[in-house]
C-alpha positions in Angstrom: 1.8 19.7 3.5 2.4 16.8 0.8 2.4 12.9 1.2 5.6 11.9 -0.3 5.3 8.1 -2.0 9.0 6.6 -3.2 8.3 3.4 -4.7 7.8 1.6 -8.0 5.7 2.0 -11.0 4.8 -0.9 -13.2 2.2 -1.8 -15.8 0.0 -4.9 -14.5 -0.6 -7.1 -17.2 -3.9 -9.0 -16.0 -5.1 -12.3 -16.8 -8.5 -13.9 -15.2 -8.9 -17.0 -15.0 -11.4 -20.0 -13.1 -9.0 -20.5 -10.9 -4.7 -20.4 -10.0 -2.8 -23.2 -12.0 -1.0 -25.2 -10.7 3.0 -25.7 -11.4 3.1 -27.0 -14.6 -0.5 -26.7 -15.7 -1.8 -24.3 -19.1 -5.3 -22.8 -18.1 -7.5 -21.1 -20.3 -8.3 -17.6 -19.9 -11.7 -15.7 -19.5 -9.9 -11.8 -19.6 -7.2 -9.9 -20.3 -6.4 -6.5 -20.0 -3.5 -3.8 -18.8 -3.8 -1.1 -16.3 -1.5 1.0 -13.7 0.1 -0.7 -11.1 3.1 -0.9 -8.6 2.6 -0.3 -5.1 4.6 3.3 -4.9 2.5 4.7 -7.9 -0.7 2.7 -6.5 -0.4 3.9 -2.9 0.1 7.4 -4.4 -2.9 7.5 -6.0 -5.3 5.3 -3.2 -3.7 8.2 -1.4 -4.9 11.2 -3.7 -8.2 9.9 -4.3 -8.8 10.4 -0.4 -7.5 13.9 -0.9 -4.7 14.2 -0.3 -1.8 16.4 -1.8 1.0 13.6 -2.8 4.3 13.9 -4.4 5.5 10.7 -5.9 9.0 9.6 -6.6 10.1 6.8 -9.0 11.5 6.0 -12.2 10.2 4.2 -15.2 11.7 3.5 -18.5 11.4 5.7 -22.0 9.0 3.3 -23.1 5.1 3.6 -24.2 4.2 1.8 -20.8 6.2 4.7 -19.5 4.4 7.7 -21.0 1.1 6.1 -20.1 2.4 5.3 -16.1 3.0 9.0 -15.4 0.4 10.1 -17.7 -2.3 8.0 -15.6 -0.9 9.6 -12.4 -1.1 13.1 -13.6 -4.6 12.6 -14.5 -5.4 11.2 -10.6 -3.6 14.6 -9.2 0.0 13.3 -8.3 2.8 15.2 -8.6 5.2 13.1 -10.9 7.9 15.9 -11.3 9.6 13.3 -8.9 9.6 10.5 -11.5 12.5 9.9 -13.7 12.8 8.1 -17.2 15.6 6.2 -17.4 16.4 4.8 -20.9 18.7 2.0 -20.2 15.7 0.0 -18.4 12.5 -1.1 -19.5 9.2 -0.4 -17.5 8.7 -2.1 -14.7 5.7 -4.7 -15.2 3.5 -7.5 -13.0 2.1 -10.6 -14.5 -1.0 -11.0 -12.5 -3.1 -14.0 -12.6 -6.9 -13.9 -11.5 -9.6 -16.4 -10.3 -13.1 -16.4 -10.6 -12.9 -16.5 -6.7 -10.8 -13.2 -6.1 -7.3 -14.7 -5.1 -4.7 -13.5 -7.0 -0.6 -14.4 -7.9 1.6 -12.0 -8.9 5.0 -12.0 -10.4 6.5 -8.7 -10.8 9.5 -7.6 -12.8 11.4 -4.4 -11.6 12.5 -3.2 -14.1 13.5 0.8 -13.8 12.5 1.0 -10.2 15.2 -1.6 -10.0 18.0 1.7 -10.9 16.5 3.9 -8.2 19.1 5.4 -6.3 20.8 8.6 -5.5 19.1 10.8 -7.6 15.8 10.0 -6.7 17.3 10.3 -2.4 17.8 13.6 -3.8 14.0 14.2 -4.9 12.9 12.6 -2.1 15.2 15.1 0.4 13.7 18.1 -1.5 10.4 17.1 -1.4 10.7 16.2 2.9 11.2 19.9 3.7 7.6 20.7 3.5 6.1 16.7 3.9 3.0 15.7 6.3 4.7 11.9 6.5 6.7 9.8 4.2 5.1 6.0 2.5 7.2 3.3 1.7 7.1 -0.3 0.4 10.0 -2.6 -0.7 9.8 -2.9 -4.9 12.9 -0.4 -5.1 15.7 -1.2 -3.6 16.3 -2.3 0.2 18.9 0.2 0.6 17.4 3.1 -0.9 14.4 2.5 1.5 16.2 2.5 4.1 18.4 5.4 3.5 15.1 7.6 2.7 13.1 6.4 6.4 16.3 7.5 8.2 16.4 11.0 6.1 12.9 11.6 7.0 12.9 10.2 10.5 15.6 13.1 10.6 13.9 15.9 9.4 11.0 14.8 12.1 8.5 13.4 9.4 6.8 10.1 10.3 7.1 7.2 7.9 4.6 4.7 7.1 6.4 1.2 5.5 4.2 -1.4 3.9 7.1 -4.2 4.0 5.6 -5.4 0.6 7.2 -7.6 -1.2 8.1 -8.9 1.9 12.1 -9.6 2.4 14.7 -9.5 5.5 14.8 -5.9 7.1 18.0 -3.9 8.4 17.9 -3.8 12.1 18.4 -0.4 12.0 15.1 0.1 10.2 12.4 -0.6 12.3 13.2 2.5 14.9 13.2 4.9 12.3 9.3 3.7 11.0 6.5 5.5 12.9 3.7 2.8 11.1 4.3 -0.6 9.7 1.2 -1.6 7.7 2.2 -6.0 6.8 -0.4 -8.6 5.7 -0.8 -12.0 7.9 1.6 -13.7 5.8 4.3 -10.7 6.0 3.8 -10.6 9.8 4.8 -13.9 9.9 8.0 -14.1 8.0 9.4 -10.6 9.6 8.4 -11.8 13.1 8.1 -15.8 12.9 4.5 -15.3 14.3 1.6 -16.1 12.5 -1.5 -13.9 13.5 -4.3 -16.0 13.8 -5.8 -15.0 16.5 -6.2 -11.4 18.1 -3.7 -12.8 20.7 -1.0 -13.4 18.4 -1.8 -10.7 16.2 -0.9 -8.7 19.8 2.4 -10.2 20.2 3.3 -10.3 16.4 2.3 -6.1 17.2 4.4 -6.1 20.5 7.3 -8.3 18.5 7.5 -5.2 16.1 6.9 -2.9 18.8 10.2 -3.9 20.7 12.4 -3.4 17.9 11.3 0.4 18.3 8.0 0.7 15.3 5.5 3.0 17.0 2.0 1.9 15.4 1.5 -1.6 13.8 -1.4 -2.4 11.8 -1.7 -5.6 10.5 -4.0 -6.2 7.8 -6.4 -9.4 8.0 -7.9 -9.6 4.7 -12.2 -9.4 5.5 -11.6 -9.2 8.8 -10.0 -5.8 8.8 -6.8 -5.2 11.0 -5.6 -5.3 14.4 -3.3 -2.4 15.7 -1.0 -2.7 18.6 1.0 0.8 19.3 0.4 3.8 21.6 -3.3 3.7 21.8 -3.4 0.5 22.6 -4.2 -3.3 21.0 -7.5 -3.6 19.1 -9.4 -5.1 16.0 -10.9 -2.6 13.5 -13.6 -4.6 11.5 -13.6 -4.4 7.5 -17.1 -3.4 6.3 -18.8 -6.7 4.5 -18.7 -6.4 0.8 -18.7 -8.6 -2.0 -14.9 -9.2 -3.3 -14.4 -10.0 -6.8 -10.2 -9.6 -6.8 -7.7 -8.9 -3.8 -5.2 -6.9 -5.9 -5.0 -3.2 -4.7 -6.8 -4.0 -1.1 -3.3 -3.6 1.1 -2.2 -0.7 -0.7 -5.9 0.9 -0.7 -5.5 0.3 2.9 -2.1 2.3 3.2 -2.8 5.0 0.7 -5.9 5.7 2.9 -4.0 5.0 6.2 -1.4 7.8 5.1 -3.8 10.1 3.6 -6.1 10.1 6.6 -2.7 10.8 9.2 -1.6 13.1 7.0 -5.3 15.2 7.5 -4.3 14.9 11.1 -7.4 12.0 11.9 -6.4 10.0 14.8 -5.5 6.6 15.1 -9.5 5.0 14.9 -10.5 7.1 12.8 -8.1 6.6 10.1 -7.8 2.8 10.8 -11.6 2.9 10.2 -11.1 4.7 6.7 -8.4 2.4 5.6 -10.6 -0.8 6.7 -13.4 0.9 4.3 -10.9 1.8 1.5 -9.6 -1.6 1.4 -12.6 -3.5 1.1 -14.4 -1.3 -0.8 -10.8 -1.8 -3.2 -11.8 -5.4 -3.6 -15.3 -4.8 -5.2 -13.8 -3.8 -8.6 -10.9 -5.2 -10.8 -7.4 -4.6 -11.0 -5.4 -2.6 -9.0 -5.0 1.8 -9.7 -9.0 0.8 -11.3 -10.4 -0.2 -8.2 -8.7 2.4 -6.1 -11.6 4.0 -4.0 -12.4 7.9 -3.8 -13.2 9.6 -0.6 -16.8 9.8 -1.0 -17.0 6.6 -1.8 -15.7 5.8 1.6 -17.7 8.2 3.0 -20.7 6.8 2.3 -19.7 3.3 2.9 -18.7 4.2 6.4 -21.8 6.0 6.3 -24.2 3.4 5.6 -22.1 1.1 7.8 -22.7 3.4 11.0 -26.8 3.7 9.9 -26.8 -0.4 10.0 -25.1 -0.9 13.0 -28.0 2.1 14.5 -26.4 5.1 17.1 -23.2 4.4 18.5 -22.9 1.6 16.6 -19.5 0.4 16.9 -16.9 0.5 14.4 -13.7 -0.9 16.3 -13.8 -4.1 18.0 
């Protein structure tokens, strides 16, 4: 069975710096350098490196940042047959800025994954026939989202949305997502609660719940996530690691989240891997670059559990 990713594909252009400027204010620079981005083609591959078999569809322009997107993703295992060139749009691309303490700001510009539409509904229908669960996030259009979770939900294949960028959802949507994956921040504009607290993360999770989304996991940054859905409310801890740069940690975490459902792992389990996969994502620069593999979350985990000593406790 294959994970199918729609979603964008951009080239991060990445500049690090002491720290964010201000509005208005010229910084100077310690690095720069390019490297594969946009959450569909980064959950894809955060996805694959856990081993999983993933099918991506997208669109990027006929362009040098092009050729080198899909060429990247072929070499991590995804199937790009799903990913169109469209020559009357350029690549999409996101400015990223840096600081020396991890935080990041990002301004993305869509690009060719803004002229997604019915062809690629069209991959994305050929490729559900023989799909483990469908991943989505919101740098393509709204409405092509939407129209692909209600396809899939259909055909009986679970979807998994990371509501990133975040932005107003159809009220239709939420019934037809079986896991919604949002940051604090996210949680708070879709629902109007801010998670704080493992209380409010609980009704932020029941908010969601209501409006008919099976599984919510709401990612907390170090402190993990805390899940509300059919097993239940509880905190899954992030392992403690140094962080050097944010970027890729949320979709680490999904990649692995849908990659570890897809194997069949159930709920703690795969909560646990995509905890690990999204901290260890913060360790190394960039986004697709810091992108963990499966043994390296395996041993993580691994040394985590000797640590904590037998029966150490994961979830919390």
């Amino acid at each position: 069975m294959t994970l199918v990713v729609l979603g964008s594909i951009n080239i991060d252009i990445v500049v690090e710096a002491p720290r964010l400027p201000l509005s208005g204010e010229t910084l100077r620079g310690t690095h720069f350098h390019t490297a594969p981005g946009g959450k569909g083609a980064n959950q894809a591959v955060a996805a694959a490196r856990q081993g999983a078999s993933v099918a991506l569809v997208g669109c990027v322009g006929d362009d040098d940042f092009g050729s080198r997107l899909v060429q990247s993703l072929r070499d991590d295992g995804v199937d790009v047959t799903g990913v169109a060139t469209d020559p009357g749009a350029p690549t999409g691309v996101a400015s990223i800025v840096v600081s020396a303490a991890g935080d990041n700001s990002i301004v993305t510009v869509g690009g060719a994954n803004h002229r997604i539409g019915r062809s690629e509904l069209h991959r994305v229908d050929e490729r559900l026939e023989h799909a483990s669960m469908l991943l989505v996030q919101l740098e393509v259009p709204m409405d092509v989202v939407a129209a692909a979770v209600r396809r899939a939900r259909a055909r009986g294949v679970g979807v998994l949305l990371d509501p990133a960028p975040v932005a107003p959802l159809p009220d239709t949507l939420y019934a037809d997502v079986e896991w919604m994956t949002p940051n604090a921040v996210e949680t708070e504009l879709i629902t109007g609660i801010a998670p704080l607290g493992e209380r409010d993360a609980r009704r932020a999770g029941e908010w969601l719940r209501e409006r008919g989304v099976e599984h919510v996991a709401i990612t907390l940054g170090a402190e993990g996530c805390f899940y509300t859905g059919a097993e239940g409310s509880f905190r899954v801890d992030a392992p403690t690691v140094d962080a050097i740069d944010t970027v890729g940690a949320g979709d680490a975490f999904a990649g692995a989240l849908a990659a570890a459902l897809s194997a069949g792992a159930d709920v703690g389990s795969a909560l646990e891997r995509a905890a690990a996969a999204g901290a260890l994502a913060t360790t190394k620069r960039g986004a697709q670059p810091s992108l963990p593999t499966a043994r390296e979350v395996d041993q993580l985990l691994r040394s985590r559990k000797q640590r904590a000593g037998p029966g150490g406790p994961a979830l919390a």
